[in-house]
One Martini backbone bead per residue (centre of mass of N, CA, C, O) as a GRO file, in nm:
protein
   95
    1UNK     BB    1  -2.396  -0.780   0.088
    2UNK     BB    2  -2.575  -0.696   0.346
    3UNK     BB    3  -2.799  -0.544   0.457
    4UNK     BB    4  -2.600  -0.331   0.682
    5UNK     BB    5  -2.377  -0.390   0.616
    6UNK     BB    6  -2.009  -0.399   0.621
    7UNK     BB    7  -1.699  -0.267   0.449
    8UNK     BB    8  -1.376  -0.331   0.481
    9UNK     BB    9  -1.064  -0.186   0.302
   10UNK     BB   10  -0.771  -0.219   0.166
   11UNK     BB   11  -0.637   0.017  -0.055
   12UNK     BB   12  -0.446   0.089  -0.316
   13UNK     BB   13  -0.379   0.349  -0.472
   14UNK     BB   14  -0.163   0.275  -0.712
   15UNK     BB   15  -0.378   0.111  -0.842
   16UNK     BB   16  -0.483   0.117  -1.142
   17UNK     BB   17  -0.818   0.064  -1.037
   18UNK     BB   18  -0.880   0.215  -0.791
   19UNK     BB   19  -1.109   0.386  -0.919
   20UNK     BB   20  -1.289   0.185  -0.964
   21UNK     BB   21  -1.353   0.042  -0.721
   22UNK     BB   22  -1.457   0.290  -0.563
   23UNK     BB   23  -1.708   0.303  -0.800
   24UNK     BB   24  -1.817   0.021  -0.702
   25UNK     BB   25  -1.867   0.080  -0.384
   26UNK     BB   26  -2.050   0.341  -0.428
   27UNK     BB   27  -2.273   0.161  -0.633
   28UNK     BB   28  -2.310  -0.068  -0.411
   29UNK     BB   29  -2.368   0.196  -0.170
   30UNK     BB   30  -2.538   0.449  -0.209
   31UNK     BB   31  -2.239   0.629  -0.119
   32UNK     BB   32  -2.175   0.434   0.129
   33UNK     BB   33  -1.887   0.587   0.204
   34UNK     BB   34  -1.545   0.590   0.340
   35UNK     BB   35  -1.229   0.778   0.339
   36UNK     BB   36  -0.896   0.646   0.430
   37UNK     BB   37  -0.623   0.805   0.440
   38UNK     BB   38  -0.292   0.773   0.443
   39UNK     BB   39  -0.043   0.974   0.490
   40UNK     BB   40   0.125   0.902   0.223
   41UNK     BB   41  -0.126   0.784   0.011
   42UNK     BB   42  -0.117   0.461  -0.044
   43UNK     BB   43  -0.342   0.429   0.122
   44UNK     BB   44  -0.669   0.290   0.217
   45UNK     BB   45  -0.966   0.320   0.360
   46UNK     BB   46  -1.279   0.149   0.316
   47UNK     BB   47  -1.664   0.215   0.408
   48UNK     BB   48  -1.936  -0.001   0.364
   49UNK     BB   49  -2.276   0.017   0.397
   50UNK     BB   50  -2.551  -0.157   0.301
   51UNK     BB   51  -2.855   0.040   0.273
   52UNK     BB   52  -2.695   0.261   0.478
   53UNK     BB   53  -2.574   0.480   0.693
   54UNK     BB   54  -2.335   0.584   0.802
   55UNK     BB   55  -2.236   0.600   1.135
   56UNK     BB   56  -2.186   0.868   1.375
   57UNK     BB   57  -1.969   0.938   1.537
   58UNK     BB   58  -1.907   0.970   1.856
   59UNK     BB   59  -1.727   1.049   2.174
   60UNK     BB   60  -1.581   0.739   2.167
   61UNK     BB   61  -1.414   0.699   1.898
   62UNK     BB   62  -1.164   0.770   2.091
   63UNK     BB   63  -1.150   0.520   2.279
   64UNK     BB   64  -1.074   0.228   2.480
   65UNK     BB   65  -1.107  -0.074   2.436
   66UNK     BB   66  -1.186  -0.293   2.618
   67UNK     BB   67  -0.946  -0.502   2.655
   68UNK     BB   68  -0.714  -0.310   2.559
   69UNK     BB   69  -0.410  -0.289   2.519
   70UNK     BB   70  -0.212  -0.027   2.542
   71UNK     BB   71   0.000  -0.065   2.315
   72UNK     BB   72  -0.196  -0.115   2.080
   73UNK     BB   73  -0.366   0.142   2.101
   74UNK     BB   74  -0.104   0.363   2.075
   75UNK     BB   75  -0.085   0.226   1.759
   76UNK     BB   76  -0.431   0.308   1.675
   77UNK     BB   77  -0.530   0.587   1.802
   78UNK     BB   78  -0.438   0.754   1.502
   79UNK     BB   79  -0.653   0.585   1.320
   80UNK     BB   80  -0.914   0.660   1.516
   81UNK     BB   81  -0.918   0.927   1.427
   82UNK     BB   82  -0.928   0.968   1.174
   83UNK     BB   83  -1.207   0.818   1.114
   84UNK     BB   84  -1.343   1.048   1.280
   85UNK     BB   85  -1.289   1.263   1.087
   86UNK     BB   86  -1.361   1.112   0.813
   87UNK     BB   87  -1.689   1.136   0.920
   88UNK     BB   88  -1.752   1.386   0.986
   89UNK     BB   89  -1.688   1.541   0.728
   90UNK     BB   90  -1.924   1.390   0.588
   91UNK     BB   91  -2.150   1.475   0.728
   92UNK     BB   92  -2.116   1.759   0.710
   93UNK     BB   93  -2.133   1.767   0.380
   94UNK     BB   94  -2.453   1.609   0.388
   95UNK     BB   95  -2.649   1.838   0.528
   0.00000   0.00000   0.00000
């Protein structure tokens, strides 16, 4: 990953290695991660940074991106908000 680079990867909870997964890529990105839990548990969304702090969701981070059809929105829109929701947590936590 380039410094700057986004790594984003959906990784199983249940999965043998998963805590180490997360703690290679927590020091691969000098901490620059971000975990987002799907409701039931069994997966992650894990944002990683190389380089730089993930930038903190503005107020348009749940608003539809143009161009995205309504239905698909429908489908994303809970998950672009868990997104927003676990990403002010953790700016909150760092300051």
């Amino acid at each position: 990953l380039h410094p700057g680079g986004l790594l984003v990867t959906n990784m199983h909870t249940g999965h043998a290695h998963f805590g180490v997964f997360i703690e290679r890529l927590r020091q691969s990105c000098d901490n620059h991660l971000l975990r987002v839990d799907d409701h039931d548990g069994s997966n992650t969304v894990a944002f990683a940074c190389k380089g730089m702090a993930l930038p903190k969701p503005g107020p348009t981070a749940t608003r539809k991106p143009s161009g995205m059809a309504d239905e698909v929105w429908k489908q994303l829109k809970s998950a672009f908000s868990r997104i927003a929701q676990a990403a002010e947590l953790k700016a909150s936590s760092t300051i």
